[in-house]
ROMAR-778729 format. One line per 5 residues: their letters; for each residue x, y, z of C-alpha. Coordinates in steps of 0.05 Angstrom, whole numbers, plus 5000, padded with zeros to 4 digits. Example, Ala and Ser with C-alpha at 12.3 -4.5 7.8 and 13.67 -1.06 7.14 Angstrom:
as	5246,4910,5156 ~ 5273,4979,5143
! end
This chain:
xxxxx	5000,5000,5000 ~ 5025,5069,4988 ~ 4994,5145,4990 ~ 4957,5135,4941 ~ 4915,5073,4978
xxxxx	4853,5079,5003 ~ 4844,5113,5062 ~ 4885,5172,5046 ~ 4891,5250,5083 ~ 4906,5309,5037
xxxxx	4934,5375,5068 ~ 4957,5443,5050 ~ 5001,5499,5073 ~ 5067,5529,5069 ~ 5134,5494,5097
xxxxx	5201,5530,5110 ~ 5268,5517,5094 ~ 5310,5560,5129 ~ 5373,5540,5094 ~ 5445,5564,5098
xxxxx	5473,5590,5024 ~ 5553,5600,5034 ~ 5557,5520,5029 ~ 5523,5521,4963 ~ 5600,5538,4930
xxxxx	5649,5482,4935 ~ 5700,5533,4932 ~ 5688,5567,5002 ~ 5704,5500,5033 ~ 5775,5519,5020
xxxxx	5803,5548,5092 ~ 5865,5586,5057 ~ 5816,5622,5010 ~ 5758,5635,5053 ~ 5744,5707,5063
xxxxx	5700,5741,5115 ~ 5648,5782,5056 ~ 5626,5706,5038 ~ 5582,5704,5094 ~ 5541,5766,5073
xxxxx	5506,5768,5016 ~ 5530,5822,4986 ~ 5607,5796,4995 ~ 5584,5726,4951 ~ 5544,5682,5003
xxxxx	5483,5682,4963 ~ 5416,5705,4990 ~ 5411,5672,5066 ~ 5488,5665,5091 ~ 5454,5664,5173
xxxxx	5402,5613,5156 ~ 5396,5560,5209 ~ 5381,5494,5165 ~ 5305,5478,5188 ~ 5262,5449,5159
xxxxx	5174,5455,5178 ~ 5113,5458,5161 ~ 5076,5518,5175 ~ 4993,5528,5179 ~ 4986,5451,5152
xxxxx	4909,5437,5155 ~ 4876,5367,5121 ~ 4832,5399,5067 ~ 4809,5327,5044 ~ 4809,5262,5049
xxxxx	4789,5200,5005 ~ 4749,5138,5028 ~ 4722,5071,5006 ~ 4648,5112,5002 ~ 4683,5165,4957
xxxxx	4719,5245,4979 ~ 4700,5280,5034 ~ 4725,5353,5043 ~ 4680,5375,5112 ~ 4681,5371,5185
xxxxx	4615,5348,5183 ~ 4638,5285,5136 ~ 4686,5269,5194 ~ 4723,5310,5244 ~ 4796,5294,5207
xxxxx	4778,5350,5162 ~ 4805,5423,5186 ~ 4851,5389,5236 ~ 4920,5415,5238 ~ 4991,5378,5214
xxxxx	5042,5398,5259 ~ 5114,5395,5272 ~ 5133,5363,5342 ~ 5121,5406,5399 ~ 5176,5367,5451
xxxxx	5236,5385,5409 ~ 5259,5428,5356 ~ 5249,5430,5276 ~ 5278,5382,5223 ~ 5334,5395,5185
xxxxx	5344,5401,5104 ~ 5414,5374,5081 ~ 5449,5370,5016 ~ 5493,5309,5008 ~ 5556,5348,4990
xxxxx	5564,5421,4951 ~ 5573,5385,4886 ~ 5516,5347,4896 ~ 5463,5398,4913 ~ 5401,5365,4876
xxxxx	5386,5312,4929 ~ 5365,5350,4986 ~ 5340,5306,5043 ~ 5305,5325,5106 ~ 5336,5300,5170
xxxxx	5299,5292,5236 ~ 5230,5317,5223 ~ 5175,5292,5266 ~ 5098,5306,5245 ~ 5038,5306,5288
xxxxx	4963,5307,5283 ~ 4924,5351,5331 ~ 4857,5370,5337 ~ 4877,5437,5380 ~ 4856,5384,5442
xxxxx	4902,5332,5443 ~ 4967,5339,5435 ~ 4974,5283,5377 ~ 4923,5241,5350 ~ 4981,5215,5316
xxxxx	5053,5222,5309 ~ 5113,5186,5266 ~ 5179,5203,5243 ~ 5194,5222,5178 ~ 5244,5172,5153
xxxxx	5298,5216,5109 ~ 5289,5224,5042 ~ 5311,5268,4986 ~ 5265,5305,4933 ~ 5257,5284,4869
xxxxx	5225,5311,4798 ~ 5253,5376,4804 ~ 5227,5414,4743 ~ 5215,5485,4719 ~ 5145,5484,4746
xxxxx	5127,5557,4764 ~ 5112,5607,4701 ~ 5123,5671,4730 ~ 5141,5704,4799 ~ 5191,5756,4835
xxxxx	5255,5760,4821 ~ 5285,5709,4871 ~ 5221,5660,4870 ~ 5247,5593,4867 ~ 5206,5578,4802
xxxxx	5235,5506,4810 ~ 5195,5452,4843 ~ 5194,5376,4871 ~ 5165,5326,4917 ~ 5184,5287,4973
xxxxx	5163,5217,4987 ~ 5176,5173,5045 ~ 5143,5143,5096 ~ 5137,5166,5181 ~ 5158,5103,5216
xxxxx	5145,5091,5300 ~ 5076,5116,5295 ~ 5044,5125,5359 ~ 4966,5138,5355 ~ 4916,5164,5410
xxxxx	4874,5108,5434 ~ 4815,5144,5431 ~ 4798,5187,5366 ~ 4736,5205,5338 ~ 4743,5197,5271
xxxxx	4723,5130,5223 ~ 4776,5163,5175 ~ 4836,5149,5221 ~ 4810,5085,5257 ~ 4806,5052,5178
xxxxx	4868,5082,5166 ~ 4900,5057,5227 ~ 4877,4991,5205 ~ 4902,4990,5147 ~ 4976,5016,5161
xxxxx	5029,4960,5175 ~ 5081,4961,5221 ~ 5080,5021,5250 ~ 5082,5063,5187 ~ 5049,5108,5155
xxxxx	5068,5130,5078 ~ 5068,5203,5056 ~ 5080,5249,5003 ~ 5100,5318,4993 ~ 5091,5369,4930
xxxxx	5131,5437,4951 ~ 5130,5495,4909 ~ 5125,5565,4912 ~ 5190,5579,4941 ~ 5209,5649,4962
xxxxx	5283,5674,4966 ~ 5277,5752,4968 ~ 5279,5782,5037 ~ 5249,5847,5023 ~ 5180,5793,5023
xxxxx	5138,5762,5075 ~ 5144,5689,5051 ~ 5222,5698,5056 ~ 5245,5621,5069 ~ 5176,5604,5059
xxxxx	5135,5554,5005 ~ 5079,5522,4993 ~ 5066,5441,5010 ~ 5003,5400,4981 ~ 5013,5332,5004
xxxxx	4983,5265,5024 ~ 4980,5209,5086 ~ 4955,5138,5054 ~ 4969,5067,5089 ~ 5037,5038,5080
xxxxx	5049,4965,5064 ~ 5106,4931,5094 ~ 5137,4889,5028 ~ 5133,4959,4983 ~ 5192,5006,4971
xxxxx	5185,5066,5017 ~ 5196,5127,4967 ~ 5167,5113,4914 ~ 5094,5076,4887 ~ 5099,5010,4862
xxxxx	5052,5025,4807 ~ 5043,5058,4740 ~ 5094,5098,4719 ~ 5080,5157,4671 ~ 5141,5187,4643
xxxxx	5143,5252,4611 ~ 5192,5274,4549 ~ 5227,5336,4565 ~ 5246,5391,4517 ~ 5319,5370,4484
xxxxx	5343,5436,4462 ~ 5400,5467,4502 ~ 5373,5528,4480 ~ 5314,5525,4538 ~ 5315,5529,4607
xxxxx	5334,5447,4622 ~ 5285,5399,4648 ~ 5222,5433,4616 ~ 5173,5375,4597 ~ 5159,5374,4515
xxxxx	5074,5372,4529 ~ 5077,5427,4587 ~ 5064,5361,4638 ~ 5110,5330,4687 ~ 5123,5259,4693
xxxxx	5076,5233,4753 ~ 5054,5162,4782 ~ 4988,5124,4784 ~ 4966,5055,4814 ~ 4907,5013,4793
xxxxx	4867,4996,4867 ~ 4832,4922,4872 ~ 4827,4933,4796 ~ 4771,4980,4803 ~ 4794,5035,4804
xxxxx	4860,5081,4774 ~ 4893,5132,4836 ~ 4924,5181,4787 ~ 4976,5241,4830 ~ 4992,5301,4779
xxxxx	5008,5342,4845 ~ 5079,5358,4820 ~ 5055,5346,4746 ~ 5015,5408,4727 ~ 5047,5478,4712
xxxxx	5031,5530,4767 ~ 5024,5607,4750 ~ 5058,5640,4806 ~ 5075,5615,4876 ~ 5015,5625,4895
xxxxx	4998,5556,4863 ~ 4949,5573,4819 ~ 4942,5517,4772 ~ 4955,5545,4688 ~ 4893,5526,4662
xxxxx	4923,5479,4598 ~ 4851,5450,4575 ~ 4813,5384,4578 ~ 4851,5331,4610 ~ 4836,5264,4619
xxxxx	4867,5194,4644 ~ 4859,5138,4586 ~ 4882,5067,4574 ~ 4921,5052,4499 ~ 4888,5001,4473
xxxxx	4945,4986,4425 ~ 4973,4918,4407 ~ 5042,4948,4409 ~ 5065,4968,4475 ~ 5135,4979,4460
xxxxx	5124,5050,4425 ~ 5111,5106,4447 ~ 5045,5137,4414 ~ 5025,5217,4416 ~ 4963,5224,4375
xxxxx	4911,5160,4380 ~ 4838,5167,4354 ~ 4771,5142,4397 ~ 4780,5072,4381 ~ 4854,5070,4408
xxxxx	4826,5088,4481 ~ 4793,5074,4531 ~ 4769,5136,4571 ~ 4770,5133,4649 ~ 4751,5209,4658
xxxxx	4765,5277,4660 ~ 4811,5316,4718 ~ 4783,5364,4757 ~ 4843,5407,4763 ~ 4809,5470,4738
xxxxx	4753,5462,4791 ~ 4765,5513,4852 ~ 4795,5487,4907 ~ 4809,5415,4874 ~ 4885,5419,4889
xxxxx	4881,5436,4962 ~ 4839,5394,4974 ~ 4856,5333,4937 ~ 4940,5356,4933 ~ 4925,5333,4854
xxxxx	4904,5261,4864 ~ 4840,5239,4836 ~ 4809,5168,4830 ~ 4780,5142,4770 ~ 4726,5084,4778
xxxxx	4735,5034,4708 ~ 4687,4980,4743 ~ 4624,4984,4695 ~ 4682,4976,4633 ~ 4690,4909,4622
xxxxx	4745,4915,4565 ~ 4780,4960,4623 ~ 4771,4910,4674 ~ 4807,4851,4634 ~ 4857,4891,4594
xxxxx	4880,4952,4652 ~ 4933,4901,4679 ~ 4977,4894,4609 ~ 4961,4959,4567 ~ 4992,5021,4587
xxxxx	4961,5088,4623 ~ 4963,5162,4584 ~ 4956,5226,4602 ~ 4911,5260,4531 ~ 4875,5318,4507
xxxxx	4823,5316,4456 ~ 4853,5343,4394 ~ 4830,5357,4327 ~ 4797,5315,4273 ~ 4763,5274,4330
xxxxx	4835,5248,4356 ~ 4874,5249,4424 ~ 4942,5278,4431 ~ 4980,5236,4479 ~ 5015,5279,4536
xxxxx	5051,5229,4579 ~ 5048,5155,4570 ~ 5066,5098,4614 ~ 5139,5072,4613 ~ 5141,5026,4544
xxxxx	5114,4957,4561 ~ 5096,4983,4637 ~ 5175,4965,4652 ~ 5203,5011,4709 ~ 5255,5005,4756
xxxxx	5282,5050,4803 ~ 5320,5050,4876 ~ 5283,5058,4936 ~ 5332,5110,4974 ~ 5379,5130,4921
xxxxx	5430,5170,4973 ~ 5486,5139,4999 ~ 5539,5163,5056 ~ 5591,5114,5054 ~ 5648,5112,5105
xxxxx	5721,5076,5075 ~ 5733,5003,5061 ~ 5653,4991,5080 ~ 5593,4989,5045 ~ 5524,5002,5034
xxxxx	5459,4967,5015 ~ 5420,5008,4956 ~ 5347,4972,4952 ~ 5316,4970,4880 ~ 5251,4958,4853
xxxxx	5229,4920,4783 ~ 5160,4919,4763 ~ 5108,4919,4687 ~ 5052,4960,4698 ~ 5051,4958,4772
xxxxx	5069,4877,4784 ~ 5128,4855,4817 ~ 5174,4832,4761 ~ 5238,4786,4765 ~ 5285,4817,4717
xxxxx	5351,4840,4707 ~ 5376,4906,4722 ~ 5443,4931,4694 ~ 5490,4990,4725 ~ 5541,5041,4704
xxxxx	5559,5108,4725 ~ 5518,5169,4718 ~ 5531,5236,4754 ~ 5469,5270,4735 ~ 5484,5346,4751
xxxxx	5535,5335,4805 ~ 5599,5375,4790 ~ 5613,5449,4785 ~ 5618,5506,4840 ~ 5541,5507,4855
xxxxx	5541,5583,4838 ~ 5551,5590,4763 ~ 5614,5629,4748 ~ 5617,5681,4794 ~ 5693,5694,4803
xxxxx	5736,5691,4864 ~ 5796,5726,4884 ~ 5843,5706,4889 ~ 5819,5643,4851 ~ 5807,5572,4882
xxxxx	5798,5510,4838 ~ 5735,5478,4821 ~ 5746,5403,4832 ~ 5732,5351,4786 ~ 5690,5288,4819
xxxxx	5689,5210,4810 ~ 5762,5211,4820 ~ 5803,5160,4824 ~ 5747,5124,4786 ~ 5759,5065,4834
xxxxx	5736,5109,4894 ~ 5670,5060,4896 ~ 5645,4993,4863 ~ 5588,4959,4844 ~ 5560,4898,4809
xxxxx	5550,4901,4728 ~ 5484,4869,4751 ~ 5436,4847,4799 ~ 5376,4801,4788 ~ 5303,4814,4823
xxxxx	5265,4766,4861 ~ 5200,4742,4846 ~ 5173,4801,4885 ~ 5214,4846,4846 ~ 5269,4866,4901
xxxxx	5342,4869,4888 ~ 5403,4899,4934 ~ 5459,4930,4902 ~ 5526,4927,4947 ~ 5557,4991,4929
xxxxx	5631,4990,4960 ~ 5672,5051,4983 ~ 5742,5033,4970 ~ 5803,5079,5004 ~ 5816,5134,4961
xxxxx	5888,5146,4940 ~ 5898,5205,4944 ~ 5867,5212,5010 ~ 5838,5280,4982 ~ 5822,5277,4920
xxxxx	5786,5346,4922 ~ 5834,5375,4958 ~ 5802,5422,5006 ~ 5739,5376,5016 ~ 5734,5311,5039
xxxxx	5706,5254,5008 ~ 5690,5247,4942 ~ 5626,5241,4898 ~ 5598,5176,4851 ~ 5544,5163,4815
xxxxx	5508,5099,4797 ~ 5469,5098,4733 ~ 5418,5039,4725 ~ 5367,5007,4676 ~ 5328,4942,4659
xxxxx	5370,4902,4618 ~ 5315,4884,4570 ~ 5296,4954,4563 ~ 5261,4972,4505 ~ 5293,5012,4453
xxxxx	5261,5084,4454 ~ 5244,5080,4523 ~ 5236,5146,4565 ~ 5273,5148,4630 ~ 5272,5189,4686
xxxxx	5324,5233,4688 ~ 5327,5231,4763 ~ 5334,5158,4770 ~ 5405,5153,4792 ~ 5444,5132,4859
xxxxx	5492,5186,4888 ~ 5550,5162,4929 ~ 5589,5202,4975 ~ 5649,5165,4998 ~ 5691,5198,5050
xxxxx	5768,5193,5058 ~ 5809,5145,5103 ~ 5829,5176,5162 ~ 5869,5150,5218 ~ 5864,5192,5291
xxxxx	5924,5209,5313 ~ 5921,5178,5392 ~ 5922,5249,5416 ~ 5896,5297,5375 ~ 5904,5369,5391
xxxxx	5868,5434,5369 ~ 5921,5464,5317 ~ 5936,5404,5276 ~ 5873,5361,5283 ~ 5806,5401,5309
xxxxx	5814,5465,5281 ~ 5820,5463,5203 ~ 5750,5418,5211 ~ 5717,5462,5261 ~ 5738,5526,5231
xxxxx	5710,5491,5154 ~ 5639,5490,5191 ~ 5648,5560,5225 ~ 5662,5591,5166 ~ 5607,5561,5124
xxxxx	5550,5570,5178 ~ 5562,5635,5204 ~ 5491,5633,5241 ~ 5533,5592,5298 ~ 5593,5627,5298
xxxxx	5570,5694,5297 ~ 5511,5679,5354 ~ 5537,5623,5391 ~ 5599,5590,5389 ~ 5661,5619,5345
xxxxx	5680,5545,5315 ~ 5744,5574,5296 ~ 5771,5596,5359 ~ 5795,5552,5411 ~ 5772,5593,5469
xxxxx	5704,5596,5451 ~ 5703,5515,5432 ~ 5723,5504,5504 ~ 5670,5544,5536 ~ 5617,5514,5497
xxxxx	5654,5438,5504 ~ 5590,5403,5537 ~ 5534,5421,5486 ~ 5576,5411,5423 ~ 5595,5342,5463
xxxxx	5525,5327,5465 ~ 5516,5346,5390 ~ 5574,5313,5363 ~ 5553,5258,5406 ~ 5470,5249,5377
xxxxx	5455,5200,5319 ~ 5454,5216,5249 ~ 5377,5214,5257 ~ 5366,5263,5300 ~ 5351,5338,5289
xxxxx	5410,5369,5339 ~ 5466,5329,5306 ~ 5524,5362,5279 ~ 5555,5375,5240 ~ 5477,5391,5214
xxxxx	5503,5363,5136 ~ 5518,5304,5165 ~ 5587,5306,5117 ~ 5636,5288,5172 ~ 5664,5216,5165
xxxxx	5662,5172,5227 ~ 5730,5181,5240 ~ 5743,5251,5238 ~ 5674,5252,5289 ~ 5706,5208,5336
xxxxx	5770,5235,5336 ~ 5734,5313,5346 ~ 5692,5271,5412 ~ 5761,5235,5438 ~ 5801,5308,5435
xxxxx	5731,5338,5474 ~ 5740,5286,5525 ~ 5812,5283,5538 ~ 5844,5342,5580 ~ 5905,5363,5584
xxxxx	5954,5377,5643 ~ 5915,5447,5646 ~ 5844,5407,5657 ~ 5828,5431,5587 ~ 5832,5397,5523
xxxxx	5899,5396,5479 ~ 5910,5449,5442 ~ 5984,5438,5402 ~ 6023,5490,5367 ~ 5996,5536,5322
xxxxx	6027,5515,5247 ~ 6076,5561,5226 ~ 6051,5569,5155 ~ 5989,5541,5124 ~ 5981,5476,5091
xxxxx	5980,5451,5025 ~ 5952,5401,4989 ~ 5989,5334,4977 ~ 5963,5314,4918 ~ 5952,5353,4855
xxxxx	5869,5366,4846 ~ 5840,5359,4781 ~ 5789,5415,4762 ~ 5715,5419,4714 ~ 5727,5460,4661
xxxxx	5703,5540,4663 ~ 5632,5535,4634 ~ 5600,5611,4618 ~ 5539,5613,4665 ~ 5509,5691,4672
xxxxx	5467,5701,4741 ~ 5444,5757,4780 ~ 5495,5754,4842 ~ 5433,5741,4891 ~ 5407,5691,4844
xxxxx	5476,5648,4848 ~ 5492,5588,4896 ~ 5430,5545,4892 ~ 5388,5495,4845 ~ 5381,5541,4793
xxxxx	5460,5551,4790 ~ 5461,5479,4786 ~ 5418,5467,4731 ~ 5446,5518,4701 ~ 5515,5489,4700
xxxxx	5496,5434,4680 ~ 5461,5455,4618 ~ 5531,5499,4595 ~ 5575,5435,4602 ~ 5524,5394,4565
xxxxx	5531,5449,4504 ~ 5610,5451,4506 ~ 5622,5385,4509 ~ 5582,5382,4440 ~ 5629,5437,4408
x	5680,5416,4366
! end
């Protein structure tokens, strides 16, 4: 079972991401070259240098819900509706974490907690939101401010340790209790709407549509085992990148006790403005293909080619608040639907002319999809990790092959276009040495379509490849061997791999050589701490705040007060930053060495990308759209001549 399942919550309201921006630039993790004007933003540290890294919802309310007996939107249909989803109120706010500066496009949220309250009890229920990154990012917002994030993407997972109240008045959450497995819950989360100009209220602030369905205990956690409708996007280099050819996003669907089609366009449809105003694009409606072939992709069918299952509602008011763009199509009374749904493929169409229907988006080519469950991996040296994948045609388990290669999407670059630095610091190159990490050519699925890819971190030589950052970044490309030719893939559907560097503690570390060059990386890149709290690159100030960055050093990845908050510290380098913290000196205090009579260099030479031209508005710099941006110039000069 998944969100989409029947019975499901929708809600609506804004979330904030309160995010820092001088880590956005790979380059500004470089001690020697850090400079004090790159944590303002007018000295190069993008538009929120202070921000603190949290991650909430704000004024979430269920607008809707859906139940075996059909929608309900009302109090009076059941009390769910109008009651509010909350953050936690016994600790603070989740976190939102990139998995490295090069790799900016898999933003996960750490240590969130959600509640349901009816303004009575503190929690009719409460679970906690397993970490996840988004996904279909896409050039979804048509106009807005200058800084509006016009970008935008979901969030699926799944809130696991679910506690309910014993007592809740509501059939809606007593069936849906019922119906969850496990302890879980499964939920999903359109965000949009994304403001990044401080001059304006919703500074930080977006907008969230989202939904709560049952979860199911053998099904993949971030993602529906279902149908899985793949949009083409525009080719040209000449456009802004990942803008879909038809004007709609690729989305997911999933046929329910073959009566009925759940169909999610939540992060599918164009919005005006951030106000998320849907752009009214005409009739659409969900069909079946009734073709013979099912291994080509069609895009204009006439009457006879289809099968109808009904029109969206999207232009009705209030049908995306209160339904977050999921609507349920009943095929019972079709008896050519009922016996064929299972092996012909779903569309998205719009009546065209000469009584025919251009096809928008159609179902992966022969319903074959496969994809990785959590597709973000933090991998520590000479150990591994265990990537979970998923095979399935037209929403059935399928035992299959799936084959793997290397694919580093849009990872690479500064993060902020080419905004220049002086004096200059070099960009550096990733998936270097090339045998940083490993991985099977291929893995087979069981009978319930589950595979686990063993993706090994190896020790990489040199021991900094990047130079002034540790680790180093790899990326797992994937497919179904017996893919068929012309098939459109997801563009997001890749694993990234962080694999941090060997390290060996010395047995007594002391501040100067050991502590300091980390603690003063963090300091200067989150200058919210060190300019209101703790100065990470001064000794003194360390000391007096030993205990509570003891405790925080000391929490599990998991939980919201961990630090270093981007989770991008290796193991080692933690333990060795806890053993120093814990180990005084002859004074009572910790070690704190020698200050190093010049600063050091690098012992292996770094390789760097290539300068790509990428124009931005300084503020604008640092963040997806820099990304995408990058990516899009390096994709047009590596076609020159």
């Amino acid at each position: 079972m998944s969100y989409l399942d029947i019975p499901r919550l929708h809600f609506s309201g804004r979330f904030q991401a309160d995010i820092s921006t001088v880590n956005n630039d790979v380059r500004y993790y470089d001690n020697a070259g850090f400079q004090d004007k790159y944590q303002t933003m007018s000295g190069g540290g993008a538009w929120n240098p202070e921000g603190t890294g949290i991650f909430r919802l704000v004024d979430c309310k269920i607008t809707g819900a859906r139940t075996a007996q059909g929608s309900i939107s009302t109090p009076a249909e059941d009390p769910v509706i109008g009651m509010a989803l909350e953050n936690a109120d016994d600790r603070v706010f989740g976190k939102l974490v990139d998995l490295d500066p090069q790799q900016q496009m898999v933003s996960q949220i750490w240590g969130m907690r959600l509640r349901l309250t009816d303004g009575k009890e503190p929690a009719l229920f409460s679970g906690e939101f397993v970490p996840a990154p988004f996904t279909n990012l896409w050039l979804r917002q048509q106009s807005g401010v200058k800084m509006d994030q016009v970008l935008a993407a979901l969030y699926q997972s799944v809130l696991h340790n679910v506690a309910w109240q014993d007592s809740v008045n509501s059939k809606l959450l007593d069936a849906l209790r019922r119906a969850s497995e496990d302890g879980y819950l499964a939920i999903d989360m359109n965000v949009y709407g994304y403001g990044r100009d401080p001059t304006i209220p919703r500074y930080t602030l977006g907008r969230v549509n989202g939904t709560i369905g049952p979860y199911h205990s053998s099904e993949p956690k971030h993602f529906v085992m279902g149908r899985q409708m793949v949009a083409a996007l525009n080719p040209s280099d000449d456009v802004y990148p990942f803008a879909p050819t038809n004007g709609v996003y690729t989305f997911q669907a999933k046929v329910l006790d073959n009566k009925s089609v759940a169909a999610d366009l939540g992060n599918a449809l164009q919005i005006v403005d951030a106000s998320g105003k849907l752009v009214p694009i005409g009739t659409l409606q969900l069909a079946v293909l009734k073709t013979t072939d099912p291994n080509t992709l069609q895009t204009i069918v006439t009457p006879s080619q289809v099968a109808i299952l009904g029109t969206f509602d999207y232009q009705q008011t209030g049908w995306y608040d209160k339904t977050a763009g999921i609507q349920d199509f009943d095929f019972s009374a079709d008896p050519w639907c009922v016996a064929n749904i299972a092996s012909r493929p779903l569309a998205l169409v719009q009546p065209g002319s000469n009584n025919t229907y251009n096809v928008l988006v159609q179902e992966t080519l022969g319903g074959l999809y496969v994809r990785a469950d959590d597709f973000v991996c933090r991998i520590e040296a000479d150990k591994s990790a265990a990537v979970e994948f998923y095979a399935s045609r037209y929403g059935a388990p399928l035992s299959a092959s799936v084959t793997f290669g290397t694919d580093a999407g849009l990872m690479g670059g500064t993060g902020a276009g080419d905004q220049p630095l002086n004096p200059p610091v070099p960009t550096p190159d990733i998936a270097t040495p090339a045998n940083g990490a490993s991985w099977p050519a291929t893995v087979a699925t069981d009978s319930q379509g589950k595979a686990v890819l063993n993706v090994k971190a190896g020790r990489l030589n040199p021991q900094y490849p990047r130079g002034y950052i540790d680790g180093q970044l790899y990326g797992i490309g994937y497919q179904l061997t017996q893919r068929p030719a012309g098939s459109l893939d997801n563009f997001w559907n890749f694993v990234s791999v962080l694999v941090f560097s060997p390290f060996q503690a010395p047995a007594k570390p002391a501040w100067f050589p050991d502590i300091a060059p980390i603690m003063q990386q963090y300091g200067n890149l989150y200058p919210i701490m060190s300019k209101h709290l703790v100065d990470l690159g001064d000794y003194a100030s360390v000391v007096e705040h030993l205990k509570i960055l003891e405790l925080a050093f000391s929490l599990p990845i998991e939980d919201p007060n961990h630090m270093p908050v981007t989770r991008d510290l290796s193991d080692g380098k933690r333990d060795m930053i806890l053993t120093w913290m814990k180990t005084p000196g002859a004074d009572g205090l910790p070690l704190k060495g020698t200050p190093p009579l010049a600063a050091a260099v690098s012992a292996a030479p770094m390789a760097t990308v290539p300068d790509v031209a990428v124009h931005l508005d300084p503020l604008q710099t640092a963040g997806k759209t820099a990304v995408l941006l990058e990516y899009q110039a390096r994709r047009k000069a590596a076609r020159k001549p």
